[in-house]
TORLUMNU-598231 format. One line per field, with one value per residue (C-alpha): residue in three letters; y, x, z; chain. Coordinates in steps of 0.05 Angstrom, whole numbers. Example, Ala and Ser with C-alpha at 12.3 -4.5 7.8 and 13.67 -1.06 7.14 Angstrom:
<nodes>
r = ala, ser
v = -90, -21
u = 246, 273
w = 156, 143
c = A, A
</nodes>
This chain:
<nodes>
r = unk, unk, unk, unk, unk, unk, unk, unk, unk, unk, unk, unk, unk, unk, unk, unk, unk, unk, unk, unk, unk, unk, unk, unk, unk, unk, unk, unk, unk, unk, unk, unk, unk, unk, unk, unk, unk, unk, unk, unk, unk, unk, unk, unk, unk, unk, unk, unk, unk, unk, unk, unk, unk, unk, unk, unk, unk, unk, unk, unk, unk, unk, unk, unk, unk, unk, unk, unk, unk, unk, unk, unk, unk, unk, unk, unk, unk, unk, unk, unk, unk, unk, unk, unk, unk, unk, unk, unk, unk, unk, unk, unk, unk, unk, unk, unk, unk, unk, unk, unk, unk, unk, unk, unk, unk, unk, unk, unk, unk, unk, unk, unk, unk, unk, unk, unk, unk, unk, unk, unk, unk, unk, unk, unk, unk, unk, unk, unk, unk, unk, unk, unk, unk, unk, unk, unk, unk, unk, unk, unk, unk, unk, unk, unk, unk, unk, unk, unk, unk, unk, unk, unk, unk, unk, unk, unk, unk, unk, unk, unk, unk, unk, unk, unk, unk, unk, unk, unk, unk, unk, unk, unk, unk, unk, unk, unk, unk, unk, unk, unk, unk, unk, unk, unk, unk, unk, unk, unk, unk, unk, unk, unk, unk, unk, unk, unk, unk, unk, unk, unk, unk, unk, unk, unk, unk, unk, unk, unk, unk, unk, unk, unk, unk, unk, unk, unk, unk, unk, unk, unk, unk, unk, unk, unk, unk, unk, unk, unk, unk, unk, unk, unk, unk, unk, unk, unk, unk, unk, unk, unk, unk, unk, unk, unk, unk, unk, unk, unk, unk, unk, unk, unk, unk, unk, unk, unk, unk, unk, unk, unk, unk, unk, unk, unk, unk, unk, unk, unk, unk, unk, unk, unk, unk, unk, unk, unk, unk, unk, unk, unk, unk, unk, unk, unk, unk, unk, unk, unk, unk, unk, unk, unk, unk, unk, unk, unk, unk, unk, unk, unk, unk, unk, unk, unk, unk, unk, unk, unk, unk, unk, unk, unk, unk, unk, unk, unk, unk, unk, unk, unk, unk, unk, unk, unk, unk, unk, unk, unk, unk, unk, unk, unk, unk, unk, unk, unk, unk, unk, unk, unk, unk, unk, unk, unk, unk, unk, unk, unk, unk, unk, unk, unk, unk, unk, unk, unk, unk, unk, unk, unk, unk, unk, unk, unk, unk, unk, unk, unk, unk, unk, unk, unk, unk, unk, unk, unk, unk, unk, unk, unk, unk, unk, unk, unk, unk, unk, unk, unk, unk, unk, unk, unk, unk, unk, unk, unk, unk, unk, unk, unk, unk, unk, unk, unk, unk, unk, unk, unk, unk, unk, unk, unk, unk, unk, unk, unk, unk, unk, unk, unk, unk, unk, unk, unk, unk, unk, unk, unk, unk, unk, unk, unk, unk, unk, unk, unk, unk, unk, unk
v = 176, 242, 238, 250, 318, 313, 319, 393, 404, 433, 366, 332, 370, 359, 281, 269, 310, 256, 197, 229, 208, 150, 86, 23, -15, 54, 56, -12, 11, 69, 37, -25, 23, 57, -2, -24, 38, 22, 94, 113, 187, 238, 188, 158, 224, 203, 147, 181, 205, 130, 105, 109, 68, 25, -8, -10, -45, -98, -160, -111, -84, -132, -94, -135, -141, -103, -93, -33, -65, -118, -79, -42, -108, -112, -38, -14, 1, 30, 87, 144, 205, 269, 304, 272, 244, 292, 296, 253, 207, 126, 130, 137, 182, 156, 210, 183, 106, 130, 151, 81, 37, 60, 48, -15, -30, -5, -46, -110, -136, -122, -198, -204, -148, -182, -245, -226, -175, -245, -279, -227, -215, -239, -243, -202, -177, -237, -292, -297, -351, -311, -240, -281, -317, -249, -210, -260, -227, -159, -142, -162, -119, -64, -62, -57, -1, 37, 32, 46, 110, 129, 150, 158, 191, 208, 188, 245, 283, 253, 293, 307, 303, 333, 355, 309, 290, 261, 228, 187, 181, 146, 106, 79, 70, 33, -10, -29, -52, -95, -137, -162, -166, -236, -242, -194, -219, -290, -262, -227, -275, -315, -263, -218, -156, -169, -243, -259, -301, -316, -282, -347, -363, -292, -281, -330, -300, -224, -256, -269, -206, -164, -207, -207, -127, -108, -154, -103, -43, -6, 42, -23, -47, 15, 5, -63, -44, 1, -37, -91, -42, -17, -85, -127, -77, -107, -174, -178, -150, -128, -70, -121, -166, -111, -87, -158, -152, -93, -113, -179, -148, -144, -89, -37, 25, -15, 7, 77, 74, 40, 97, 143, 79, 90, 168, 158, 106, 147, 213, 183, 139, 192, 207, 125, 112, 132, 169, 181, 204, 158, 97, 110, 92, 25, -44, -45, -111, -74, -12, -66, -96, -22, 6, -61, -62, 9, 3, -57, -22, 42, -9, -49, 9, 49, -15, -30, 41, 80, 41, 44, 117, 164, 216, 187, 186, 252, 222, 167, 203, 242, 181, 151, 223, 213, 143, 148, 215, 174, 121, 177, 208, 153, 108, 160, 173, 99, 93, 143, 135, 67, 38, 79, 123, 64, 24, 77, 81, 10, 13, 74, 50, -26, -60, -50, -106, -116, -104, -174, -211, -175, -99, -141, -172, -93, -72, -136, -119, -39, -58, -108, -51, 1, -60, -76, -4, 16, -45, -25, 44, 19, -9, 55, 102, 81, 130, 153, 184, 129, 81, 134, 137, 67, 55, 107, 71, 0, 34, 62, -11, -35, -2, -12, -95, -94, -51, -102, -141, -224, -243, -164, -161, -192, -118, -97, -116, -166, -162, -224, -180, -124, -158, -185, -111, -102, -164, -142, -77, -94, -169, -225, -209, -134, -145, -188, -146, -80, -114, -147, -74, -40, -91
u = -642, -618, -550, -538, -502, -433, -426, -405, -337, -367, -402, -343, -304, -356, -358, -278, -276, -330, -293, -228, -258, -292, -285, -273, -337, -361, -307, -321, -390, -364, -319, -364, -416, -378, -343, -417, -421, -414, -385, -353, -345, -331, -348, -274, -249, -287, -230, -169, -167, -171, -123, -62, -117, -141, -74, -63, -142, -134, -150, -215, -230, -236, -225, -278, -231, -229, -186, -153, -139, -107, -64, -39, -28, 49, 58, 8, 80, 107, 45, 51, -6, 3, 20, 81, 109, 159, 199, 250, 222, 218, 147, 83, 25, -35, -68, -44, -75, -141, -112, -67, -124, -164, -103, -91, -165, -168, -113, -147, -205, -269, -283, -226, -241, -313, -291, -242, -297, -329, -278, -266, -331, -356, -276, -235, -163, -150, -154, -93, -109, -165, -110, -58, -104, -131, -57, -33, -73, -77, -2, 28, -22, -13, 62, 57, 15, 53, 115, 84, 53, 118, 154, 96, 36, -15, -96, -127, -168, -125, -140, -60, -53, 11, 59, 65, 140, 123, 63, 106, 157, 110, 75, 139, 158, 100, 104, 172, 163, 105, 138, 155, 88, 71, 144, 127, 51, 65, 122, 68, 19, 64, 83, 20, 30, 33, 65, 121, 151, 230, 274, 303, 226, 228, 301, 306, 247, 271, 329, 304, 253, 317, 365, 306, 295, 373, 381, 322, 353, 381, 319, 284, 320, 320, 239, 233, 281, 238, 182, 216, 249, 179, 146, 205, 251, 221, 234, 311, 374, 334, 383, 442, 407, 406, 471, 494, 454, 471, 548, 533, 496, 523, 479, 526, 480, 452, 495, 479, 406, 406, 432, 365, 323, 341, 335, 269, 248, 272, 256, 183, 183, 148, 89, 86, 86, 28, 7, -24, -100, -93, -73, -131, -181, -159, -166, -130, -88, -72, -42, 0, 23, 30, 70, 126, 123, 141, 192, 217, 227, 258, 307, 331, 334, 382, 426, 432, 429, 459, 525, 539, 498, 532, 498, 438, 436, 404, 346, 344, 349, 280, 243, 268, 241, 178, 161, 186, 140, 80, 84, 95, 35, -5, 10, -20, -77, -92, -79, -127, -182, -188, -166, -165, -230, -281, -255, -270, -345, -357, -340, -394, -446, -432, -433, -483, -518, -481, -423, -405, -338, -333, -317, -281, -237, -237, -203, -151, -133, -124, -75, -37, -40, 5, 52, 65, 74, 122, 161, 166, 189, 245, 283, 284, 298, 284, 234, 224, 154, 123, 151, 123, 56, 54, 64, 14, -40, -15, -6, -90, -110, -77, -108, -178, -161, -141, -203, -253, -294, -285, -351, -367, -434, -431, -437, -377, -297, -277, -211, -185, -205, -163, -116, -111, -102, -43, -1, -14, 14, 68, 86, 77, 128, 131, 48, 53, 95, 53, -13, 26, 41, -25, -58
w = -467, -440, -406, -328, -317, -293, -219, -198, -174, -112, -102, -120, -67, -17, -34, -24, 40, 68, 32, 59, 127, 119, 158, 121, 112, 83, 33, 10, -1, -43, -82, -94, -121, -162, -196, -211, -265, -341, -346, -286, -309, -260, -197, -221, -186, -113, -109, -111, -40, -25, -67, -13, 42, -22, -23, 46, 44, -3, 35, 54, -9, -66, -124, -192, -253, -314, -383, -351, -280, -319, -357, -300, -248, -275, -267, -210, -160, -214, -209, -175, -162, -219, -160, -136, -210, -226, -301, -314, -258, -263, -246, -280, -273, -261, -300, -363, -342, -378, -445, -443, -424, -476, -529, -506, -516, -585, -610, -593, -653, -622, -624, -582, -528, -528, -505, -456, -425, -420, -387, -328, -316, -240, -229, -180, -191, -141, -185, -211, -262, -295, -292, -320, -372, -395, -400, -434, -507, -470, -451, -510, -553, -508, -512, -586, -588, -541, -577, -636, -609, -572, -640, -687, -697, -626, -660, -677, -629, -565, -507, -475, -401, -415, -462, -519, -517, -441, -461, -510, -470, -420, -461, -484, -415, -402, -470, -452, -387, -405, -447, -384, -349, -357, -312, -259, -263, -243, -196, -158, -162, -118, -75, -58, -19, 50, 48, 91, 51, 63, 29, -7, -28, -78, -97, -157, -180, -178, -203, -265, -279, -270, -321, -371, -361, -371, -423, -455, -440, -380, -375, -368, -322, -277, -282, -260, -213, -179, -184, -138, -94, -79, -70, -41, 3, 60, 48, 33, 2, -62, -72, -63, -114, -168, -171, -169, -236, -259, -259, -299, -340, -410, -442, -411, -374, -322, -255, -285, -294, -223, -184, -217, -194, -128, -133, -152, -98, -39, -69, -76, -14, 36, 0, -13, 69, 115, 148, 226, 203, 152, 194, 244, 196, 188, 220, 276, 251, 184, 213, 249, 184, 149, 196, 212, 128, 132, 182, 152, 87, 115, 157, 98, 44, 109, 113, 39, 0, 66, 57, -10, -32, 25, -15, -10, 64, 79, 44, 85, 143, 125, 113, 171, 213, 175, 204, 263, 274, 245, 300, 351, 338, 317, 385, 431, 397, 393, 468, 483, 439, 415, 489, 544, 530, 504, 574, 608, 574, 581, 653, 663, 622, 595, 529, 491, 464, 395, 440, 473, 461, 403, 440, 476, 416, 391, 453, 449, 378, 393, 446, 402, 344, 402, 426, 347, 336, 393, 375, 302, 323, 368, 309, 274, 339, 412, 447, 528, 500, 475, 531, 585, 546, 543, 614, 638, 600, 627, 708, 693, 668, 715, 777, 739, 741, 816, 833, 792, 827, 803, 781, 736, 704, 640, 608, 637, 634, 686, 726, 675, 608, 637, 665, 591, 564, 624, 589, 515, 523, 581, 563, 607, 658, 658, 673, 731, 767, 755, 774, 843, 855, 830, 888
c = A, A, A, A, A, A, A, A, A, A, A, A, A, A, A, A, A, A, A, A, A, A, A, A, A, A, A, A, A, A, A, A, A, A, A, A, A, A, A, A, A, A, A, A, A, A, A, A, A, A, A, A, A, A, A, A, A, A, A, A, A, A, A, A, A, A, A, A, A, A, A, A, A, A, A, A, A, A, A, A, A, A, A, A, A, A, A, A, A, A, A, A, A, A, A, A, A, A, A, A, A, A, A, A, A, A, A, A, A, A, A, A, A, A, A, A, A, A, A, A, A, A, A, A, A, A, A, A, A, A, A, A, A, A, A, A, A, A, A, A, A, A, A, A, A, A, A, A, A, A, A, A, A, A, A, A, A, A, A, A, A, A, A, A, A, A, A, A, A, A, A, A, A, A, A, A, A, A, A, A, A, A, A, A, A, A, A, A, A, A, A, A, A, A, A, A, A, A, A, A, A, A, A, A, A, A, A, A, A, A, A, A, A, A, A, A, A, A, A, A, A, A, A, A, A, A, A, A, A, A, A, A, A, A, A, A, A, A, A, A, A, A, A, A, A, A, A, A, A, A, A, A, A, A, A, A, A, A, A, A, A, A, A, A, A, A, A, A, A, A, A, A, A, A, A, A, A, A, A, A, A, A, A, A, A, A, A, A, A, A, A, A, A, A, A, A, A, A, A, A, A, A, A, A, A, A, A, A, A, A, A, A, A, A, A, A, A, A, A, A, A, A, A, A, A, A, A, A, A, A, A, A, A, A, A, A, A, A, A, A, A, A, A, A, A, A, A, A, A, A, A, A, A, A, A, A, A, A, A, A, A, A, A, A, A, A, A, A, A, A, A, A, A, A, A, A, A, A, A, A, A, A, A, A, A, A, A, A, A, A, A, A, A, A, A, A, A, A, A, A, A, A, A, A, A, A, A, A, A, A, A, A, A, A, A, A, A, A, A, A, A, A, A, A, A, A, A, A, A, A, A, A, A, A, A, A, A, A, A
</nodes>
């Protein structure tokens, strides 16, 4: 059978511009097809505009599992793109994921790798049990090899992403680190992205991964470390947590190795937080959730790292400018596009028919999307602009509720539905008293 020519880079280009773009239920399509492939090939190269969205879509996007998804599940926060991994970074590449999967396969008997291709298949990286079950003969094999390859010789013919000495260094990385992985595995199992659990629900758990990891080495220990910070700085006093461990720890290094952890976390953190034209192509109810985890996370890592790193507080500063400009431009455009202008086409020509309670429900969820944002913002910096936008689009709802007639044609939005938009944005109180003086 003749082989199908590689996609052009031209065509390549053209594709990721469109995917670049694309609304949700299109990038499921995408991505669904192209996990469907037995050799993926140069279609691998669509996804990596959507990686940042991917992770931001994973209740959306269920992602089937695989040997290499596996392998990375302990490690995926510790990935960063080629483009932002810098030398002597605590991150990983993702470029070199492809060379590392494939190790990792090799070193497993092909009897073996047959029957765990058996036991993911029809599974998704969500069940946990099947990730877990499947790690369990694929880490430790992995780890092996990677240590192994880290000080010996590369197999012939190895195709180098980069220069040998940090391809080893990597992979040793990497094999370190997953010593732990049936640890942070089962640690994020029980805490997906996205939870709210309490702090006290998580911090025995950390707890534990971190002990384990210094009592490995400090590198390891810095690497785990990030990992969490990246996963858990929203959730509580992670940074707290770590140098508590980092003092008791009896390995020696581990304070030291903790300060480049946290270089490496803020010095990486912008890239890792949306952005506006990103956020717009989401669910209204996840850019809710991405931007208070955002804030959230620039909050804690300000009251934790800001006090004790003074030197570090320039950093902070720019990551705090960076969200805080996200939401300012990302509010507005909401506002105007996703509430204000489709209000203003259902009142001139109706719902159309696939429209019904749910444009309705559409319009509900944008304006909960701008109150969660704005309210996210003001912990990081109060701002007149966004209040003043905000209130312009309440005053023009407003007037449009008063001006309603009671009984509106089922096709259009009653004086109740807006009325409904006026207390979303405004709150209960702040909306009765702009309708009583809009009437």
């Amino acid at each position: 059978m003749t082989a199908r020519p590689a996609l052009d880079r031209r065509t390549l280009a053209e594709l990721s511009a469109r995917i670049a773009t694309a609304r949700p239920e299109a990038i499921r399509a995408v991505v669904a097809l192209i996990d469907r492939l037995p050799n993926r090939g140069d279609a691998d190269a669509l996804i990596a505009p959507m990686r940042p969205r991917l992770t931001m879509m994973r209740d959306l996007v269920r992602r089937p599992a695989s040997l290499g998804r596996v392998l990375g599940h302990p490690v995926e926060d510790l990935l960063v793109s080629p483009d932002l991994w810098r030398r002597g970074s605590l991150s990983v590449p993702r470029s070199i994921m492809p060379i590392a999967i494939s190790l990792a396969a090799e070193a497993l008997p092909i009897a073996t790798r047959r029957e765990l291709h058996d036991r993911i298949s029809g599974a998704t990286m969500d069940d946990a049990a099947c990730v877990g079950a499947v790690g369990a003969v694929l880490w430790p094999a992995a780890s092996a090899r990677f240590a192994e390859l880290a000080s010996g010789p590369l197999p012939a013919g190895l195709a180098l992403p980069m220069r040998e000495a940090d391809l080893r260094g990597l992979l040793g990385a990497l094999g370190e680190t997953l010593r732990l992985a049936p640890d942070l595995a089962a640690l994020l199992a029980a805490n997906p992205r996205g939870s709210t659990a309490a702090w006290e629900h998580v911090e025995h758990g950390l707890r534990d991964a971190m002990s384990r990891a210094a009592a490995l080495s400090p590198d390891c220990f810095a690497r785990v470390g990030l990992i969490l910070m990246r996963r858990f700085m929203a959730t509580g006093p992670v940074v707290a947590l770590l140098r508590d461990v980092a003092v008791q720890s009896t390995s020696g290094g581990a304070e030291r190795r903790l300060a480049a952890a946290l270089d490496s976390f803020l010095a990486e953190l912008p890239e890792q937080l949306p952005d506006a034209a990103a956020l717009a192509l989401l669910p209204h109810q996840v850019q809710q959730h991405v931007i208070a985890d955002a804030v959230a996370t620039v909050d804690r890592a300000t009251a934790e790292i800001g006090t004790w790193q003074a030197e570090r507080r320039d950093n902070l500063r720019e990551v705090q400018a960076h969200v805080t400009g996200v939401i300012r431009r990302r509010v507005p455009q909401c506002l105007a596009s996703e509430l204000l202008a489709p209000v203003a086409r259902i009142q001139a020509e109706g719902l159309d028919r696939n429209g019904g309670p749910a444009g309705l429900e559409g319009l509900e969820a944008a304006a909960r999307a701008v109150s969660a944002m704005a309210g996210s913002a003001r912990r990081l910096a109060p701002s007149e602009e966004l209040a003043i936008e905000i209130r312009r689009a309440v005053d023009t709802l407003a007037a449009l509720a008063v001006s309603a007639p009671q009984g509106a044609p089922a096709d259009r939005l009653g004086r109740t539905d807006l009325a409904r938009l006026v207390e979303i944005l405004a709150g209960p109180d702040q909306a009765e008293r702009v309708l009583g003086t809009a009437a």
